[in-house]
Short mmCIF file of the C-alpha atoms (twelve columns), coordinates in Angstrom:
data_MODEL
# 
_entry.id   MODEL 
# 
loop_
_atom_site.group_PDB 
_atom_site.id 
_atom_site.type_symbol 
_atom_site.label_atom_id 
_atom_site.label_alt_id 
_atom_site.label_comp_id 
_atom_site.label_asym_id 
_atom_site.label_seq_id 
_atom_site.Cartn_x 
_atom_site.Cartn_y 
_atom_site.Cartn_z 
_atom_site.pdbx_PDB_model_num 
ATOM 1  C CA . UNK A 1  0.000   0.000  0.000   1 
ATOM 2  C CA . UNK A 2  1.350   3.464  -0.851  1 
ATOM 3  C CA . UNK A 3  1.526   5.992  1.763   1 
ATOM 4  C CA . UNK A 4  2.043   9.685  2.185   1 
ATOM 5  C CA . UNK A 5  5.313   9.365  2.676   1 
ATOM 6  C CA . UNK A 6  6.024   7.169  -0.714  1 
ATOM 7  C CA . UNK A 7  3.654   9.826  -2.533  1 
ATOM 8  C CA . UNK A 8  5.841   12.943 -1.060  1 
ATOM 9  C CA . UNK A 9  8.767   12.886 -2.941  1 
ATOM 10 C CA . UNK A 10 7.229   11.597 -6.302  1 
ATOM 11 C CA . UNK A 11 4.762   14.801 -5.464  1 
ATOM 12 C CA . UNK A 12 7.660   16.957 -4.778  1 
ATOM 13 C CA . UNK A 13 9.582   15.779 -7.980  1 
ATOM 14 C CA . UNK A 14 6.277   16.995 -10.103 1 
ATOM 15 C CA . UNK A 15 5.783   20.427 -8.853  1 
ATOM 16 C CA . UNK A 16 9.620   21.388 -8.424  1 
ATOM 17 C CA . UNK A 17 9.594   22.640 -12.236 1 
ATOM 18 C CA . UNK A 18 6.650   25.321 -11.292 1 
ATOM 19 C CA . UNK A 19 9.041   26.231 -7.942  1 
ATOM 20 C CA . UNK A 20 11.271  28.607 -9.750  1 
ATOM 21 C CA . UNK A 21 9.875   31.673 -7.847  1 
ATOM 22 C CA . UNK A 22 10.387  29.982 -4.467  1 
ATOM 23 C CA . UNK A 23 12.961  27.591 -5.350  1 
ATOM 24 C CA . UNK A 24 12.534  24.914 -2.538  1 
ATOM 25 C CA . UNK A 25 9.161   23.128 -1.962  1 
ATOM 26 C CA . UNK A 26 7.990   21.390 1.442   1 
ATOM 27 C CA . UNK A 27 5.108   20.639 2.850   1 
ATOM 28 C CA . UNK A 28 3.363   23.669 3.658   1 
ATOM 29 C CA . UNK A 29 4.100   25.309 -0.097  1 
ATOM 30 C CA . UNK A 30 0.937   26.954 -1.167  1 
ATOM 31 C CA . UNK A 31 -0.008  25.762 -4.496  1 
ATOM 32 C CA . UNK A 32 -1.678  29.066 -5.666  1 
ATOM 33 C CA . UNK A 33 -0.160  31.680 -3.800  1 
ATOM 34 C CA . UNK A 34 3.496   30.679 -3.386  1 
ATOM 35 C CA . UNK A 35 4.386   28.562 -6.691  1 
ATOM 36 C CA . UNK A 36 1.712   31.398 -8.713  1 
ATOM 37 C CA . UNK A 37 -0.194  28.149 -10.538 1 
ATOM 38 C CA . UNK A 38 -2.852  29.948 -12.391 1 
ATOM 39 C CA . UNK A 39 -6.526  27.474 -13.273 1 
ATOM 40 C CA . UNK A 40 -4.683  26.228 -16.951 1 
ATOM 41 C CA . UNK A 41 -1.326  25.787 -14.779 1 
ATOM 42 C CA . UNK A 42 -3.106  24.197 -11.617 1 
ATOM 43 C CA . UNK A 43 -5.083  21.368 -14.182 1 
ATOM 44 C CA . UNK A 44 -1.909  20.287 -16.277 1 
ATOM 45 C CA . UNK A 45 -0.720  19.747 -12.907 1 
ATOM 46 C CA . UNK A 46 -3.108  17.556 -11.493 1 
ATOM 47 C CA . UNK A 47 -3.683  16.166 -14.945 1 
ATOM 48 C CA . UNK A 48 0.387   15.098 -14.412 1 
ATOM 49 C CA . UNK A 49 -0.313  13.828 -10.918 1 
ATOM 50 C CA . UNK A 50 -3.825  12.013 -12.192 1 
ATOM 51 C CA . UNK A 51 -1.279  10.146 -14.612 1 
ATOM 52 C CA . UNK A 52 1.563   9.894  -12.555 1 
ATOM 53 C CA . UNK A 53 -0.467  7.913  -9.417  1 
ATOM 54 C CA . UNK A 54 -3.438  6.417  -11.634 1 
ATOM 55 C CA . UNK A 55 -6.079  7.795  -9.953  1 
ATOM 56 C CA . UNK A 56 -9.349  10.719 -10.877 1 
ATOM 57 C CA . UNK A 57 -9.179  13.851 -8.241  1 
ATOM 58 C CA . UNK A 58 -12.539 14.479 -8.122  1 
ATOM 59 C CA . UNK A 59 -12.983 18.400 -9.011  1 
ATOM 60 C CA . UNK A 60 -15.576 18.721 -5.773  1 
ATOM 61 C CA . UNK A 61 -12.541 17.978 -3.724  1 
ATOM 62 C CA . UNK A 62 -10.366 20.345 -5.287  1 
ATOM 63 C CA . UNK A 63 -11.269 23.876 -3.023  1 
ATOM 64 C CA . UNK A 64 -9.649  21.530 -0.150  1 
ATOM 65 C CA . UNK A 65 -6.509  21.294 -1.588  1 
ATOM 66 C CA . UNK A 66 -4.127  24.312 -0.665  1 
ATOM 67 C CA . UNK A 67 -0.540  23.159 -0.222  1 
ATOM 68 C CA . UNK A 68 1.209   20.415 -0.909  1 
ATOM 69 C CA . UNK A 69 0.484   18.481 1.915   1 
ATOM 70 C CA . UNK A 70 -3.398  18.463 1.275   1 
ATOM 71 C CA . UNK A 71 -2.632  17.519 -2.176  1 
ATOM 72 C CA . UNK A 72 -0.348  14.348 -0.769  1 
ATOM 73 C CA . UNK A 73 -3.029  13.573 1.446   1 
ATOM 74 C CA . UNK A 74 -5.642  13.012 -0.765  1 
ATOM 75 C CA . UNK A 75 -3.364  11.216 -3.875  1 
ATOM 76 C CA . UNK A 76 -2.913  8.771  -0.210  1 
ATOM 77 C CA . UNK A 77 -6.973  8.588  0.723   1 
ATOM 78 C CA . UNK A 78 -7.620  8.035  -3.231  1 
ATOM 79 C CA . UNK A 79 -4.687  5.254  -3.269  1 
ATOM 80 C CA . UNK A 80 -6.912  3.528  -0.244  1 
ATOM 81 C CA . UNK A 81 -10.018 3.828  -2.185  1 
# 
């Protein structure tokens, strides 16, 4: 079973290229405020991530995903599902 702490550095290996402003990413990196994602930015993302794990983020539970740590969490609790 995969588990946040498998998913964190594959997670942190996808969104490092949109990190240029900030240059280091952990944890409590805000995806729309500190990396500057804009809506096309913040779906070829997840679109990445979608591929990358296998799984379908449901776009209801996107407004609950903030940093990076949210995101991790749910890619985990979809893993589980």
């Amino acid at each position: 079973m995969t588990t946040y702490a498998d998913i964190l550095p594959k997670l942190l290996e996808t969104l490092q290229p949109y990190a240029k402003k900030i240059g280091h990413l952990k944890e409590t990196t805000d995806l729309v405020s500190e990396l500057g994602l804009d809506s096309l930015q913040v779906m070829q993302v997840l679109l990445k991530i979608e591929d990358q794990f296998d799984i379908s983020i449901p776009l209801n539970n996107l407004p609950n995903i903030r940093t990076v740590k949210d995101l991790g969490q749910e890619i985990e609790m979809l893993l589980k599902a």
